[in-house]
C-alpha positions in Angstrom: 100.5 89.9 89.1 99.2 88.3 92.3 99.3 91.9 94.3 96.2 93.2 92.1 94.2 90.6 93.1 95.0 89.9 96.1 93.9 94.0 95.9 91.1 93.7 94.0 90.1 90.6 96.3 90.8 93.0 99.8 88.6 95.9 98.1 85.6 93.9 97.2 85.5 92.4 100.9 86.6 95.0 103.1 84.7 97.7 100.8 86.8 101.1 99.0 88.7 102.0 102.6 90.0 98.6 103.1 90.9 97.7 99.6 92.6 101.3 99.5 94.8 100.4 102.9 95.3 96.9 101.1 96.6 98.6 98.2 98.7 100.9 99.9 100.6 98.7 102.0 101.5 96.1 99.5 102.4 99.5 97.5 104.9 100.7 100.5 106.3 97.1 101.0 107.1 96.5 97.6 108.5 100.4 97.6 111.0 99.9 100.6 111.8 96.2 99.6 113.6 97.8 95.9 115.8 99.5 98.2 116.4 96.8 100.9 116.2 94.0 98.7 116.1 94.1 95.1 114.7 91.5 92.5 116.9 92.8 90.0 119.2 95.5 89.2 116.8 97.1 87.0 114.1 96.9 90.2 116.4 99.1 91.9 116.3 102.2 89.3 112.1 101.0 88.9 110.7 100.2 91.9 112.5 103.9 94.1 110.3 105.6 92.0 106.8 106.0 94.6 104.7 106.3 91.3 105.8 102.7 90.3 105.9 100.7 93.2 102.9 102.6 95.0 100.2 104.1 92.9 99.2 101.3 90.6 98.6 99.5 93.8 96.5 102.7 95.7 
């Protein structure tokens, strides 16, 4: 997916405490858009779940 590298990308320019705020709001955005605006109805029963949507991108 584009998020990890855009993640990946953050982290290697902004160093580890960058890349981790990065990470953890495309985490949180993706997290409260399953509930306001989901892709899919499976997203919806995914992406609530805060270990889905948020810690591969932390």
């Amino acid at each position: 997916m584009i998020i990890q590298v855009t993640v990946v990308i953050a982290a290697i320019l902004l160093g580890p405490k960058g890349g981790t705020w990065v990470g953890l709001t495309w985490g949180l955005i993706n997290w409260v858009r399953a509930f306001v605006w989901p892709t899919s109805p499976l997203a919806l029963y995914v992406f609530v779940n805060p270990l889905v949507s948020v810690l591969p991108r932390y």
